[in-house]
C-alpha positions as CSV (number, residue, x, y, z in Angstrom):
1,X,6.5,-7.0,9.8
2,X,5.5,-10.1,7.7
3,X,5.3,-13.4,8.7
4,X,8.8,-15.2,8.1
5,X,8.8,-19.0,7.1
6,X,10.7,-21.1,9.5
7,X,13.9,-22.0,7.9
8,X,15.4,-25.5,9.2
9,X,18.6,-24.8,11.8
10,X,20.6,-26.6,9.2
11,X,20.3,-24.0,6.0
12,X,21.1,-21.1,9.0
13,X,24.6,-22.8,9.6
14,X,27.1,-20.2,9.4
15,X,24.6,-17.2,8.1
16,X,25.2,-14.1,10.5
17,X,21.7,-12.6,11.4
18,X,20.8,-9.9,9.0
19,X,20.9,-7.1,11.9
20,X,24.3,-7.8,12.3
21,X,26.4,-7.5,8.8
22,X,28.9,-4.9,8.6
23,X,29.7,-2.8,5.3
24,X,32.8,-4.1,3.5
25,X,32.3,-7.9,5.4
26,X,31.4,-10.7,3.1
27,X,28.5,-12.4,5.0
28,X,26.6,-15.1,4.8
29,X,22.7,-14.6,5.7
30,X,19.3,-16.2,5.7
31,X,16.0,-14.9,5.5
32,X,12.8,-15.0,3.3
33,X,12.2,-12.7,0.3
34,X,9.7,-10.0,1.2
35,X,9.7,-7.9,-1.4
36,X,11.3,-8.0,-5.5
37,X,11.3,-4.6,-7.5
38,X,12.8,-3.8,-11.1
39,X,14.7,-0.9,-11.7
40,X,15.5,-0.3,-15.2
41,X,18.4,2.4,-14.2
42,X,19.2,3.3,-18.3
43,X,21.3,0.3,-20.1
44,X,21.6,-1.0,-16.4
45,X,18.8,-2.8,-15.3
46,X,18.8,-4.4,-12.2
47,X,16.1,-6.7,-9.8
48,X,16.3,-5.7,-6.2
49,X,15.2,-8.1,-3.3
50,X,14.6,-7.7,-0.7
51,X,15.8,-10.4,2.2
52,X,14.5,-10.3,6.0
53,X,14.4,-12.0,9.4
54,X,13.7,-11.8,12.1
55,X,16.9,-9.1,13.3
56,X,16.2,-7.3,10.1
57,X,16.4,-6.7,6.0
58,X,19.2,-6.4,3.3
59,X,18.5,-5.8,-0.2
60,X,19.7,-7.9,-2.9
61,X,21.0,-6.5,-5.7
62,X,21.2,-8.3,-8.8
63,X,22.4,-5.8,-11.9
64,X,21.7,-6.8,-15.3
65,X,18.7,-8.8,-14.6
66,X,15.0,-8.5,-14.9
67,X,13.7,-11.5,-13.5
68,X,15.4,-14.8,-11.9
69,X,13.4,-17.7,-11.7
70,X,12.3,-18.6,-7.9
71,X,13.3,-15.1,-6.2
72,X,10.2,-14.0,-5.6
73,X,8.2,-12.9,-2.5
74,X,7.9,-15.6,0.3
75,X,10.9,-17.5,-0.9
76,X,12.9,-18.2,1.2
77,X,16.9,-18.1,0.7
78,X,20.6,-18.0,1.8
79,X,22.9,-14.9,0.2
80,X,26.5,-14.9,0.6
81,X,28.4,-11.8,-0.5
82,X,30.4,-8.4,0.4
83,X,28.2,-5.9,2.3
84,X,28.1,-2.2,1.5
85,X,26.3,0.6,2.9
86,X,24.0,2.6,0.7
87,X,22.9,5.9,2.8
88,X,22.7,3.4,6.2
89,X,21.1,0.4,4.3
90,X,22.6,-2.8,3.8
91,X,22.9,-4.6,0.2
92,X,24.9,-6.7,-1.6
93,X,25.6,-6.5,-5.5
94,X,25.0,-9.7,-7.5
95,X,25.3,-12.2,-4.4
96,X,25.9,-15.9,-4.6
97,X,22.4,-17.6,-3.4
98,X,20.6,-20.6,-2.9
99,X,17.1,-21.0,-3.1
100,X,15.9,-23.2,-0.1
101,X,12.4,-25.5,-0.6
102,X,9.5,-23.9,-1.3
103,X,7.0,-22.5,2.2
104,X,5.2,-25.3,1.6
105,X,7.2,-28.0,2.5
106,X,8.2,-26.2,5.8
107,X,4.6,-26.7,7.3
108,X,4.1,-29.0,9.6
């Protein structure tokens, strides 16, 4: 797997390792972006990211959009939203998020 960015213990307060959401449980998690596809599914576009660490991944789904500014691979971020299964995956439709600093001022 990838190299993750360290994420500060303070923006991991509360977020539930990604290995460990449940379907139907709104969860809070934190990870870095690996990966951000575009699916234009007819009328219904939507941008999928995907969000790992270290326990594993969960796709993002965001439907209606093409692009959001900042979600893009090695970014890392929190997502907070209702889990859901999809054929033994875990996503999460539209979820709330918060872009954390950019890699580089994590290095030191």
């Amino acid at each position: 797997m990838s190299q993750h960015i360290r994420v500060p213990r303070a923006a991991r307060r509360h977020a539930v390792p990604i290995g460990e959401v449940r379907p139907r449980i709104r969860a809070r998690v934190c990870g870095t972006v690996m990966a951000v596809t575009y699916r234009a599914a007819g009328k219904n576009p939507r941008l999928i990211a995907r969000l790992t660490d270290e326990t594993g991944s969960v796709d993002l789904i965001f439907q209606g959009q093409r692009t959001i500014r900042g979600i893009e691979p090695g970014r890392a971020l929190i997502a907070t939203g209702t889990v859901f299964d999809d054929g033994g995956a875990p996503v999460m439709f539209n979820p709330e998020y918060r872009l954390l600093p950019a890699r580089e001022e994590y290095a030191s």
